[in-house]
N, CA and C atoms as a LAMMPS dump frame, in Angstrom:
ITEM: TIMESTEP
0
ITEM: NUMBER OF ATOMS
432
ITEM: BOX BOUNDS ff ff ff
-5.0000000000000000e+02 5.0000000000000000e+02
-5.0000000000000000e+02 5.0000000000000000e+02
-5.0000000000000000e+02 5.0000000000000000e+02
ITEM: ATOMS id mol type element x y z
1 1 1 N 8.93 -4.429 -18.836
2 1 2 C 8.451 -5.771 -18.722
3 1 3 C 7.319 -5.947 -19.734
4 2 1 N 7.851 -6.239 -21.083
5 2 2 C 6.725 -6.074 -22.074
6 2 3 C 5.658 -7.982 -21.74
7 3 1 N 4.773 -7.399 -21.823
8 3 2 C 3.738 -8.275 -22.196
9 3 3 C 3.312 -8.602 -20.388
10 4 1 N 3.372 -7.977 -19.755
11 4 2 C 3.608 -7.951 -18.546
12 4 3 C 1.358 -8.158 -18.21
13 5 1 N 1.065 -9.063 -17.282
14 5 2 C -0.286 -9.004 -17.213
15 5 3 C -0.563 -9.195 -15.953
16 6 1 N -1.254 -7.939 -15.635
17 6 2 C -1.312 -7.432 -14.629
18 6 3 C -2.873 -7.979 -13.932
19 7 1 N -4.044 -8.383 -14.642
20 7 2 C -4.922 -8.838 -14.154
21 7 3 C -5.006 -10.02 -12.681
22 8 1 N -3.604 -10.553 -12.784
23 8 2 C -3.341 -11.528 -11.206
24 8 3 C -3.25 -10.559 -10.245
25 9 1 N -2.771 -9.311 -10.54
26 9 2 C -2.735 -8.304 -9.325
27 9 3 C -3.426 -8.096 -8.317
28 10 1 N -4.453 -8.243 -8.862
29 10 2 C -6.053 -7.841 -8.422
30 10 3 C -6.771 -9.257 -7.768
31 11 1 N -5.836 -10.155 -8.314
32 11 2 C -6.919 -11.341 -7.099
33 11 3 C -5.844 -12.2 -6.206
34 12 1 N -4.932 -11.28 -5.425
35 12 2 C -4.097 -12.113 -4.488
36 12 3 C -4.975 -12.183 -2.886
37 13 1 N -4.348 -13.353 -2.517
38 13 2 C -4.899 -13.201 -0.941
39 13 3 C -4.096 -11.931 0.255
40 14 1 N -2.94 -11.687 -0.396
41 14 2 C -2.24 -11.021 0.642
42 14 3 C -2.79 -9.252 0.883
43 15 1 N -3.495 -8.846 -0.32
44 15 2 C -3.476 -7.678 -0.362
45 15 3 C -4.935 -7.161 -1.169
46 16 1 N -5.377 -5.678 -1.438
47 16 2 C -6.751 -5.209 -1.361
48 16 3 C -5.993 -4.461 -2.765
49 17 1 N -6.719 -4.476 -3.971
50 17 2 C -6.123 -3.206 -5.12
51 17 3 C -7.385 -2.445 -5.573
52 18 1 N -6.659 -1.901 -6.199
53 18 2 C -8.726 -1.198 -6.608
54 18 3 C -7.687 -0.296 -7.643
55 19 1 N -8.03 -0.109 -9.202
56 19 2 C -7.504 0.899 -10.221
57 19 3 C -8.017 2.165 -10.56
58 20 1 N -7.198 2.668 -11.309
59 20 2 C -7.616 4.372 -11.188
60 20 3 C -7.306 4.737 -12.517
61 21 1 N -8.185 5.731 -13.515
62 21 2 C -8.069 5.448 -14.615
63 21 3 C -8.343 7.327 -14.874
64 22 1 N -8.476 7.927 -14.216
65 22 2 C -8.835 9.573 -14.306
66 22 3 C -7.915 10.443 -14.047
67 23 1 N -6.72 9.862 -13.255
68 23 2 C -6.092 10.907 -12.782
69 23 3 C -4.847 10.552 -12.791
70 24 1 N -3.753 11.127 -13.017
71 24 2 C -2.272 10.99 -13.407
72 24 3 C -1.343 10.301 -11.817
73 25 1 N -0.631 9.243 -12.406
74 25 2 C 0.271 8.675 -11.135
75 25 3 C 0.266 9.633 -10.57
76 26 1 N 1.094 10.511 -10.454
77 26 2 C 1.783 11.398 -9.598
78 26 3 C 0.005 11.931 -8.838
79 27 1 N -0.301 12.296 -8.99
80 27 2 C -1.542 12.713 -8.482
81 27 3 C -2.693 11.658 -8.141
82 28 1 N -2.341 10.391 -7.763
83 28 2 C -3.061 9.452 -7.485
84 28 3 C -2.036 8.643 -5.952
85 29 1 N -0.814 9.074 -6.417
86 29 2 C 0.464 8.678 -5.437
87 29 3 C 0.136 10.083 -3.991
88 30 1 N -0.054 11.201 -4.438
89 30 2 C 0.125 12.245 -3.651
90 30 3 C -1.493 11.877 -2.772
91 31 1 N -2.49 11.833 -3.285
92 31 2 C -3.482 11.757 -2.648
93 31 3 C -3.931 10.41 -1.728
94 32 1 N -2.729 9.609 -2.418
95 32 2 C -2.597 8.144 -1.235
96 32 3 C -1.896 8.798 0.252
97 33 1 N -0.735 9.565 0.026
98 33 2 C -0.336 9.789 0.77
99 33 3 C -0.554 10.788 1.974
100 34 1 N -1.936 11.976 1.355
101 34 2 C -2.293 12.651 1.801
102 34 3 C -3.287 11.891 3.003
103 35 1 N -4.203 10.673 2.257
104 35 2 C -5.144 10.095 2.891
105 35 3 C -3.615 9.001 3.791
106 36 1 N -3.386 8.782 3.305
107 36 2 C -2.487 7.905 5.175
108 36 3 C -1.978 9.323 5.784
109 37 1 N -1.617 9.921 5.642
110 37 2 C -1.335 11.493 6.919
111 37 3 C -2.667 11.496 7.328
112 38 1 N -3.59 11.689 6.819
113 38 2 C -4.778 12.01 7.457
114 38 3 C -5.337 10.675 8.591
115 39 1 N -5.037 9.731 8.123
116 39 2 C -4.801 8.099 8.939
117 39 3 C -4.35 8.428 10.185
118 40 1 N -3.072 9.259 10.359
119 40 2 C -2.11 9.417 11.152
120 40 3 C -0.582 8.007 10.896
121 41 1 N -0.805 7.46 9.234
122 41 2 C -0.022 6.934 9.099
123 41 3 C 1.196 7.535 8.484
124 42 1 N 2.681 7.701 9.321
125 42 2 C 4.028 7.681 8.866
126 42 3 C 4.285 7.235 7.891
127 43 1 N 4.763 7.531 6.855
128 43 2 C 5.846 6.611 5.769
129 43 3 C 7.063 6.584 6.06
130 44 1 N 7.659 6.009 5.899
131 44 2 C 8.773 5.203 6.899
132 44 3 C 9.68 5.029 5.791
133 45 1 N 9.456 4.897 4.668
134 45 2 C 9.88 4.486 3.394
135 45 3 C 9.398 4.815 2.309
136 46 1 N 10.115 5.777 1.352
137 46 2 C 9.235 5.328 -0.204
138 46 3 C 10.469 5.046 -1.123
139 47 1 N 10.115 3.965 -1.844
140 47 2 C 11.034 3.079 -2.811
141 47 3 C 10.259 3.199 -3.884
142 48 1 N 10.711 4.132 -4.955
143 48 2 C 11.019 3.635 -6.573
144 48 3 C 11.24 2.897 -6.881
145 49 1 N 10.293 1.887 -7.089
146 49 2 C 10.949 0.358 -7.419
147 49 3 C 11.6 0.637 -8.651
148 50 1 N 11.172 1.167 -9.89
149 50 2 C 11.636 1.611 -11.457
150 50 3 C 12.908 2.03 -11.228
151 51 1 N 13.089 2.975 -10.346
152 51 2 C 14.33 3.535 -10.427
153 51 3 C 15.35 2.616 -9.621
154 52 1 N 15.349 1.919 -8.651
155 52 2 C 15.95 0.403 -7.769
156 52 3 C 16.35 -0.347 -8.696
157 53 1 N 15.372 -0.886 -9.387
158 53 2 C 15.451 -1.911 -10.429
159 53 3 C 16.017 -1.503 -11.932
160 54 1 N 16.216 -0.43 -11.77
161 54 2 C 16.548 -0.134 -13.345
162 54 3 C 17.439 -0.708 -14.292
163 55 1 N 18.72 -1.248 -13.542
164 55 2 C 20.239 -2.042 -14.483
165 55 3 C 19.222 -3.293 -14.33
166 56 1 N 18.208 -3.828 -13.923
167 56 2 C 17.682 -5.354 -13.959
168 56 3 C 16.431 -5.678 -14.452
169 57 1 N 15.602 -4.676 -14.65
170 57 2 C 14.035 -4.748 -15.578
171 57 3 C 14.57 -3.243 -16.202
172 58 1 N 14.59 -3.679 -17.905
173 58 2 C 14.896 -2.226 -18.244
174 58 3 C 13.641 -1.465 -18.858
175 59 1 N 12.859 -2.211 -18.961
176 59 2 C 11.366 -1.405 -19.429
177 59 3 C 10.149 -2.084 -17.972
178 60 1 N 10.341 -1.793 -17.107
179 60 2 C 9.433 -1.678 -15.742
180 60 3 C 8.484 -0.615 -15.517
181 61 1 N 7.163 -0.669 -15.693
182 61 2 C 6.51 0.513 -15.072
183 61 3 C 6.931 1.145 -14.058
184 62 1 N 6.528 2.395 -13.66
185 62 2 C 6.221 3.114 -12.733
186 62 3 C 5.789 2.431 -11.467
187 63 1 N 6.727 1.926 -10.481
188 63 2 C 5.896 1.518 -9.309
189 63 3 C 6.47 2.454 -7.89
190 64 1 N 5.735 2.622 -6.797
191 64 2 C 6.472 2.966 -5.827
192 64 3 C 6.03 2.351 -4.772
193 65 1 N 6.854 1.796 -3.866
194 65 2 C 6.285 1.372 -2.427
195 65 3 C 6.326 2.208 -0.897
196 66 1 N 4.982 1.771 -0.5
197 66 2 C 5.494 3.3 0.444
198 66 3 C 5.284 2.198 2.166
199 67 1 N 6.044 2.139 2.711
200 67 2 C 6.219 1.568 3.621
201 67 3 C 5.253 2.53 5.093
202 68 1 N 4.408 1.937 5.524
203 68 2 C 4.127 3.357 6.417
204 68 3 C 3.399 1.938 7.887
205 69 1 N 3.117 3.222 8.506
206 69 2 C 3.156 2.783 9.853
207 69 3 C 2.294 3.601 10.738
208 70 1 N 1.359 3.196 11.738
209 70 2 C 0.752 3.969 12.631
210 70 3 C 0.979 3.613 13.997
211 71 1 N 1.996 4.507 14.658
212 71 2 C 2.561 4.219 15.982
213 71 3 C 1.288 3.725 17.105
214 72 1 N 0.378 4.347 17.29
215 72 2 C -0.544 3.993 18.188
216 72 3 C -0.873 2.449 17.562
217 73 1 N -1.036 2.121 16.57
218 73 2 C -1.494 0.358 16.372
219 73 3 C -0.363 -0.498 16.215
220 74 1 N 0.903 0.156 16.264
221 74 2 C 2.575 -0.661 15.871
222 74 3 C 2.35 -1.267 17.63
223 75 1 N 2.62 -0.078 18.394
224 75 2 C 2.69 0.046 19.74
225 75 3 C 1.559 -1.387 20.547
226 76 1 N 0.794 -1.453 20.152
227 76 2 C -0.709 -1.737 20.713
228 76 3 C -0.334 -3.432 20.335
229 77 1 N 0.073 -3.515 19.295
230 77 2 C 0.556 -4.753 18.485
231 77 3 C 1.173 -5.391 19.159
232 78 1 N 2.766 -4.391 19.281
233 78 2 C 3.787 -5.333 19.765
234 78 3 C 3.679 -5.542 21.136
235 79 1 N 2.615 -4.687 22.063
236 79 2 C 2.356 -5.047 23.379
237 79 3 C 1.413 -6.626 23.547
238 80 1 N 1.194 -6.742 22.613
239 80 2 C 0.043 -8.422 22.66
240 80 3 C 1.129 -8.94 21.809
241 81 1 N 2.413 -9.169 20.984
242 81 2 C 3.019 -10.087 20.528
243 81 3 C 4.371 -9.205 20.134
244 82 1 N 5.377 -9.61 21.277
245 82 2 C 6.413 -9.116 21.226
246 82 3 C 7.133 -9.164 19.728
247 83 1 N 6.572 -10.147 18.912
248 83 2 C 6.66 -10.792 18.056
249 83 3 C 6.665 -9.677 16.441
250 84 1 N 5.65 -9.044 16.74
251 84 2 C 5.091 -8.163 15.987
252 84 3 C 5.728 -7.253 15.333
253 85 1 N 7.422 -7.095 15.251
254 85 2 C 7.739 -6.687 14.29
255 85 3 C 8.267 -7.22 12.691
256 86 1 N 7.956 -8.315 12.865
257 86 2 C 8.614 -8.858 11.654
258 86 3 C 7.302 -8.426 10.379
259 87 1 N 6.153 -8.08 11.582
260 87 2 C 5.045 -7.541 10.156
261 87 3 C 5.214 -6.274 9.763
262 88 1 N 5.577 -5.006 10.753
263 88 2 C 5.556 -4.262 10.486
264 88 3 C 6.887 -3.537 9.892
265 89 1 N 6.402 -2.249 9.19
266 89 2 C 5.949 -1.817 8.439
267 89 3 C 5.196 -2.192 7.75
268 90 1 N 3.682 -1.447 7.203
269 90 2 C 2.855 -2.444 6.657
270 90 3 C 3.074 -1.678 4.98
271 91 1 N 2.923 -2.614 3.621
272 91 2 C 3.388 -2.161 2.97
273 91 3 C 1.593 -1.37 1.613
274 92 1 N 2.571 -0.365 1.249
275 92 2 C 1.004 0.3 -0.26
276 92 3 C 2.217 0.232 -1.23
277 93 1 N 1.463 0.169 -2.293
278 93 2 C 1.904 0.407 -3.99
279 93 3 C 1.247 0.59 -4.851
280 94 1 N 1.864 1.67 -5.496
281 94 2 C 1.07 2.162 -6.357
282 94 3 C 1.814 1.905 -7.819
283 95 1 N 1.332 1.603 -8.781
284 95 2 C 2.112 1.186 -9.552
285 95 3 C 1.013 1.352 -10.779
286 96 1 N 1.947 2.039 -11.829
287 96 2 C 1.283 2.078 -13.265
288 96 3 C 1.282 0.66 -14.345
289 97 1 N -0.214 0.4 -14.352
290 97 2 C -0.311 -1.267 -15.144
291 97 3 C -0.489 -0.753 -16.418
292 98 1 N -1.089 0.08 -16.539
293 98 2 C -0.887 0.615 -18.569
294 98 3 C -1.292 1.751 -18.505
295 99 1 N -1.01 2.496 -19.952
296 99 2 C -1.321 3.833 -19.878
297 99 3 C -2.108 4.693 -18.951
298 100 1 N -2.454 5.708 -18.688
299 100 2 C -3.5 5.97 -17.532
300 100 3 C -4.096 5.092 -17.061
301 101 1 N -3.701 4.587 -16.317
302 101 2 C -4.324 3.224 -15.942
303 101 3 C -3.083 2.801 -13.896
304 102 1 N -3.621 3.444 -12.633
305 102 2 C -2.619 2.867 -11.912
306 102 3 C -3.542 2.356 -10.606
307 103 1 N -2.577 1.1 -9.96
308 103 2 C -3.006 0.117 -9.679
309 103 3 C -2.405 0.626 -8.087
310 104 1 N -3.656 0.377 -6.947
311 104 2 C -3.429 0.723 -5.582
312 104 3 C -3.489 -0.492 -4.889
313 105 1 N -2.624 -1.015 -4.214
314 105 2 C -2.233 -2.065 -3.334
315 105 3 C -2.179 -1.536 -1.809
316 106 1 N -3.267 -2.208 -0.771
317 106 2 C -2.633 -1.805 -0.003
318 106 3 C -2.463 -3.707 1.316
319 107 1 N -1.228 -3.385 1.918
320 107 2 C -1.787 -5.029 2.644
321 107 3 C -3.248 -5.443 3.376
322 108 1 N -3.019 -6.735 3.519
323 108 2 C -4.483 -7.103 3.876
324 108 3 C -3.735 -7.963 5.078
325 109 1 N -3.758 -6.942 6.055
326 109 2 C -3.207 -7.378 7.513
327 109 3 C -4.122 -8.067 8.244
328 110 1 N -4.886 -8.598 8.002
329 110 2 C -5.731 -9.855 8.278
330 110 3 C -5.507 -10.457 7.805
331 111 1 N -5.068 -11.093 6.642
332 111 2 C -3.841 -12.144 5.976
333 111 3 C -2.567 -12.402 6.235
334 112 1 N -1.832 -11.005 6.281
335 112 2 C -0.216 -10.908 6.894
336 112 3 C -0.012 -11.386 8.2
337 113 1 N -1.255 -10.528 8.607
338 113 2 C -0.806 -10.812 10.392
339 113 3 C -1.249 -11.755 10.729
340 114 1 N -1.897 -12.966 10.455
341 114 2 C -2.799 -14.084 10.753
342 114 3 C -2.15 -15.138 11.875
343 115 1 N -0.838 -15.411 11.233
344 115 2 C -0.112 -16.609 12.395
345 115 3 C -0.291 -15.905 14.183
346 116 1 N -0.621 -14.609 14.466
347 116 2 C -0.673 -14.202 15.226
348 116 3 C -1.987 -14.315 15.79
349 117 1 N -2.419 -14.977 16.725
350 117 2 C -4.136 -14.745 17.09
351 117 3 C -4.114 -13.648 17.965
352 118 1 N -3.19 -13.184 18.917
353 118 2 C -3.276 -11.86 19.484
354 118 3 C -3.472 -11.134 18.559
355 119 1 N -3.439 -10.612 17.722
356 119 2 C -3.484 -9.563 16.87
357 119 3 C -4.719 -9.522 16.051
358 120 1 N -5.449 -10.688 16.067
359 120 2 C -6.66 -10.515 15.146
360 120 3 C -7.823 -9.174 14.695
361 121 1 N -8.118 -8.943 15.977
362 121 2 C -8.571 -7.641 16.029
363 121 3 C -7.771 -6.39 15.518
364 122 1 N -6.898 -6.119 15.716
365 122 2 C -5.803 -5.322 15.199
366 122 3 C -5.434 -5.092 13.575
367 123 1 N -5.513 -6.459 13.377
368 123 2 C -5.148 -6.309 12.403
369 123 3 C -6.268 -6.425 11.402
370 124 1 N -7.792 -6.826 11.62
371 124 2 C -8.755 -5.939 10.785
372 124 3 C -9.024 -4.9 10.174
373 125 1 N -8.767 -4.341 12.201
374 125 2 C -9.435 -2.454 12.259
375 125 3 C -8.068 -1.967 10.845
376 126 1 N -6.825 -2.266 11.145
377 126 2 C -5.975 -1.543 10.397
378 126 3 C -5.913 -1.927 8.82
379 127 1 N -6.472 -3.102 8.342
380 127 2 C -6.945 -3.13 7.067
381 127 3 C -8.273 -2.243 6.619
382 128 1 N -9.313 -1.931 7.536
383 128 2 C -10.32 -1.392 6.825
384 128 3 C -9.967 0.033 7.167
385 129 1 N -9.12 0.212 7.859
386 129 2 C -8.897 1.943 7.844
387 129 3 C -7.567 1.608 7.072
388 130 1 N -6.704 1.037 6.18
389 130 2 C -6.142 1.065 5.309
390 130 3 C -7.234 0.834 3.777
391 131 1 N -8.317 0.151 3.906
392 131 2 C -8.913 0.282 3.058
393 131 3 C -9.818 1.639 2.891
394 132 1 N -9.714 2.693 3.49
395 132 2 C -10.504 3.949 3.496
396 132 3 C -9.696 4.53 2.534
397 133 1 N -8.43 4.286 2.026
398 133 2 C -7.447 5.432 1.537
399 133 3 C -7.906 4.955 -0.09
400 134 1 N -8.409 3.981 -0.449
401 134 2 C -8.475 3.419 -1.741
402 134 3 C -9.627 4.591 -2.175
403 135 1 N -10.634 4.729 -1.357
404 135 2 C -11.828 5.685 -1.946
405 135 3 C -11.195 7.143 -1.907
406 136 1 N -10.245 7.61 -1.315
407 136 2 C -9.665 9.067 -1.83
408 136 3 C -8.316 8.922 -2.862
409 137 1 N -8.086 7.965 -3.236
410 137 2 C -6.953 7.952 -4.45
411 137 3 C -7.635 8.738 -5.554
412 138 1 N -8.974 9.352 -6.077
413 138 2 C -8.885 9.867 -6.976
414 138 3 C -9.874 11.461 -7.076
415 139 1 N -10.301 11.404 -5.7
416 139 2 C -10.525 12.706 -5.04
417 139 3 C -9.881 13.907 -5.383
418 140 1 N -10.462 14.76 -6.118
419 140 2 C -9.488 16.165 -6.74
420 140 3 C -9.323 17.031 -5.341
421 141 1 N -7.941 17.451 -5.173
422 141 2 C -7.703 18.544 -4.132
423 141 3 C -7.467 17.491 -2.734
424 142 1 N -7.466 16.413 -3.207
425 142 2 C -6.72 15.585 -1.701
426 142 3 C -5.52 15.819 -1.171
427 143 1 N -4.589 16.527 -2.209
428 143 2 C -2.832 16.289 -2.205
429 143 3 C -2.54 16.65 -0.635
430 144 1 N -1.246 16.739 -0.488
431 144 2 C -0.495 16.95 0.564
432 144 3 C -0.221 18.135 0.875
């Protein structure tokens, strides 16, 4: 996706990014994932978007989405809004915006989950302990 500008990334309402400029995807992906295990968050999913998309964006960065989930707050959720699965899985991405250069997404479930007022509380706590994983994306010796 040449000419591709990635600076809108960084100011959506739906979601929290923060970039990483020291340490190689693969080792910025592993230490996301290390810090949601340590969460006690499941991944439920990881999608290569690059490799998904490949016959349809033929020059696409590096992205991956990792679908994950923490049973004790899924649970807790759908007991105040039976409703509550159409949010979950809550979604991260990590995705390379230019050379050493990769971009951490994670949702901002105080935005997603909003039509829900049962869930308000819920869905804070699980954005700012989804926002804890952004400060170990570049932590040496985080991996899995």
């Amino acid at each position: 996706m040449k000419n591709q500008n990635y600076t809108e990334s960084q100011h959506t309402t739906y979601c929290i990014s923060q970039r990483y400029g020291s340490q190689p995807f693969s080792e910025i992906l592993d230490n996301i994932k290390g810090a949601l295990k340590r969460r006690e968050f499941d991944i439920l999913l990881e999608l290569n978007l690059k490799d998904y998309l490949k016959d349809h964006l033929k020059d696409m960065p590096t992205q991956v989405i990792l679908s994950v989930c923490n049973p004790e707050t899924a649970s807790n959720a759908i007991s105040k809004d039976p409703q509550t699965g159409i949010f979950l899985p809550c979604s991260v991405t990590v995705k390379e915006v230019e050379p050493s250069m990769v971009e951490v997404s994670i949702e901002d479930t105080g935005i997603t989950w909003s039509p829900s007022k049962e869930l308000t509380q819920i869905a804070k706590k699980t954005t700012e302990t989804l926002k804890e994983i952004l400060s170990e994306a570049e932590q040496p010796g985080m991996k899995l």
